[in-house]
N, C-alpha and C positions, 0 to 999 in steps of 0.2 A: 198639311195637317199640323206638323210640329208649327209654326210659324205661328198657326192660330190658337193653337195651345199657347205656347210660352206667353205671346201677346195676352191671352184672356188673363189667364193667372199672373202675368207683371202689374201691366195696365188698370184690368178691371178692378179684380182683388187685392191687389197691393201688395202680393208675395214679394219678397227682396230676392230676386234670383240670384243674389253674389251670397247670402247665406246655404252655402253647400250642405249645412247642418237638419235645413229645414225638411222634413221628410217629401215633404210637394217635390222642392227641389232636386232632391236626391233620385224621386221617380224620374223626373223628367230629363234628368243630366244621364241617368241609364240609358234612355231609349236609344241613342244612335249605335251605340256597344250591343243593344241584345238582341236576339236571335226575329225572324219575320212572327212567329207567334208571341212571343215575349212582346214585342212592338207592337203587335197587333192589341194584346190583355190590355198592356199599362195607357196606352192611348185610348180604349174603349173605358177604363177607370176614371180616367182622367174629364172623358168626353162627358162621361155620367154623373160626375160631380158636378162640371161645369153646366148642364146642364138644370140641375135640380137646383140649384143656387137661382138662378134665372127664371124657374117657375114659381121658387120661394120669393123672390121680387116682386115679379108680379100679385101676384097673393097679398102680400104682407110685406112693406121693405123693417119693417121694425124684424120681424122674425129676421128677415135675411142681412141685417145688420148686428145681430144676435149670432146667428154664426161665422157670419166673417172673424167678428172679434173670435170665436171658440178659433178658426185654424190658421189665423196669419202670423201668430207669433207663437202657435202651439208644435214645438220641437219633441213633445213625446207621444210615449206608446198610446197616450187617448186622443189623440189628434184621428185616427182610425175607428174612435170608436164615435165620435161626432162626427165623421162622413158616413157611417153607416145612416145615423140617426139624421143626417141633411137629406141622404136621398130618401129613408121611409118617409121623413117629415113630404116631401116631394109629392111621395109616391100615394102618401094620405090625403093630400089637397087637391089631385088630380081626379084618384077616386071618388072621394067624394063631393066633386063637382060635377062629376060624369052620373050619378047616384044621386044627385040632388040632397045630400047631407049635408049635416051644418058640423064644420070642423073649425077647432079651438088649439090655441097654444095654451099649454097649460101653465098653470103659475105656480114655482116652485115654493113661491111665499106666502102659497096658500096650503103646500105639500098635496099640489097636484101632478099627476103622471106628465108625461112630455105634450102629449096630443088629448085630446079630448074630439069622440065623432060622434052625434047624437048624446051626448053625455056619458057615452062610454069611454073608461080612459083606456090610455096604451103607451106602457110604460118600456123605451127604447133602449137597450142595453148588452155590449159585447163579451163574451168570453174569450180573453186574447193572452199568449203568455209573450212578454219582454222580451224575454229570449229563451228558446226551445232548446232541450238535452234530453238524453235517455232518462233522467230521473220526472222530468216534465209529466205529471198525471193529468192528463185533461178531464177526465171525469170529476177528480176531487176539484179542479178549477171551476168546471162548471157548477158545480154545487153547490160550490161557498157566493159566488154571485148570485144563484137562483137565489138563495137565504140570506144575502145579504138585503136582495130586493123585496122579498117577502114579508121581511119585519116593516116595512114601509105603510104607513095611514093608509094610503091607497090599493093596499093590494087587495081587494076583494074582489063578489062572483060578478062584478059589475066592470072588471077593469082584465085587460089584457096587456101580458109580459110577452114581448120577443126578442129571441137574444140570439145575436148573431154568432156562430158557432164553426164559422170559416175557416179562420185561421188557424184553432184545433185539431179541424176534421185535416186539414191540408198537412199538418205536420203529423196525424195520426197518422194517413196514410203512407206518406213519404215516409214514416219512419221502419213501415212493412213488418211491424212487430205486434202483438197483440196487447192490450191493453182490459186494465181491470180499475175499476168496474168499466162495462160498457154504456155507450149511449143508450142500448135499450135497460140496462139497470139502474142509471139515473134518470132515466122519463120514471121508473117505476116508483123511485124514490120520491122523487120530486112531486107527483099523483098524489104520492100519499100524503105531502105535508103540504101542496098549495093554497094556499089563499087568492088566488086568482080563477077568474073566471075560465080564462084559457091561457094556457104555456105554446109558444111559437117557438120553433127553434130554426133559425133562416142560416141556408148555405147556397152558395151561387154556386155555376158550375156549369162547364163551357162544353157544347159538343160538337166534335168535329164530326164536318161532311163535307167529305169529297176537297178535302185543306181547306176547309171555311171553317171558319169558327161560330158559332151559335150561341152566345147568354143567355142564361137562363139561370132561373133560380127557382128555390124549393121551398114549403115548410115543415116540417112534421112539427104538428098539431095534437093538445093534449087537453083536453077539455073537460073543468070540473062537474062532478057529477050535479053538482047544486047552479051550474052558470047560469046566469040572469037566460031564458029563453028569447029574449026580443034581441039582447048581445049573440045569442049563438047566430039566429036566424038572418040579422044583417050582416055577421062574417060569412054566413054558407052565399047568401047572398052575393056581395060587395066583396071583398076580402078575400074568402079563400076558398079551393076546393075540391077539398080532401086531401090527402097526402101522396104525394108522388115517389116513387121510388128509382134512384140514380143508378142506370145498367149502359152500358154499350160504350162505345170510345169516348169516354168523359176525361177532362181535367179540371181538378178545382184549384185556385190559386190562393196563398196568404191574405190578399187584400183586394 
């Protein structure tokens, strides 16, 4: 496995494996040091990049030449937030292949959302802190990114935000202390002032059975009272369904 990893990412991608700086790098120089479940997350991360890169080629190599440049010489903390946004972009051109929808790169020089599916946009974006301490408020982070996105041409009841909210939730947890406001008081906040059709807020999150490890991921889903109805109807459709709630032997990781 490691063999065909390091090969994909040297070879294909062009990552410089002698930059130790590079965050690709730096996962993949871990894995012989960490634990069989540690090796199992970062190879499965790794697997699912590589993968979405490759469905994005096929698709569109302009898109997939579009993100190459976003993470071959991107050494910081948004380098994670553009793999988020390569696997949804993936994960958008699959479905709506399987769905028979017409999916769109959107153009930023037009001040359009990332994707466009049926002409509904869908505007891809992480909530992630640099570096995590007790004074670290995730809530007020995510806020200032919802409102950052919100003031945007595009954010109307015709477009959809998802904001990947992992790394957060993962240091919320780890950090076993309680936090203010909570995620259910920034959905509420956020309700009240969106301009979007629908708020996504995506976190992956791995179950073990029986030492297997299981990925998976979530969304909780917050939907304007005013959303375009033909947009609700092809996410309940296509897209999503209903919100799920995270119980039993879970771990969720940083990245």
């Amino acid at each position: 496995m490691m063999k065909k990893i390091i090969h994909f990412y040297k070879n294909v991608l062009g990552i410089n494996m002698n930059d130790t700086q590079h965050p690709l790098v730096v996962k993949i120089n871990s894995i012989p040091s960490a634990t069989e479940d540690e090796r199992k997350i970062k190879e499965h991360h790794l697997r699912t990049l590589g993968l979405s890169l490759i469905d994005i080629k096929k698709y569109d190599e302009n898109i997939y030449n579009y993100y190459i440049k976003k993470i071959v010489n991107n050494k910081d903390i948004s380098i994670h937030g553009h793999i988020f946004e390569i696997n949804q972009c993936a994960h958008f051109i699959r479905t709506s292949k399987k769905g028979n929808l017409m999916f769109q790169f959107g153009d930023p020089n037009l001040n359009q959302p990332d994707f466009l599916v049926e002409n509904f946009g869908f505007e891809i974006t992480s909530s992630r802190f640099t570096t995590f301490n007790t004074e670290s408020n995730p809530g007020i982070k995510l806020l200032r990114k919802f409102r950052e996105k919100n003031k945007k041409n595009y954010a109307n009841t015709d477009c959809v935000l998802l904001i990947d909210i992992n790394q957060m939730s993962y240091h919320t947890i780890k950090n076993g202390q309680p936090v203010t406001p909570t995620l259910e008081n920034i959905r509420e906040t956020i309700c009240k002032e969106s301009k979007f059709g629908l708020v996504l807020y995506f976190v992956e999150f791995i179950q073990i059975d029986n030492g297997n490890l299981r990925f998976k991921g979530t969304v909780f889903r917050d939907y304007n009272k005013d959303c375009n109805p033909a947009l609700k109807k092809m996410m309940n459709k296509n897209f999503t369904h209903g919100n799920q709630k995270l119980g039993g032997n879970l771990l969720i990781t940083p990245n």
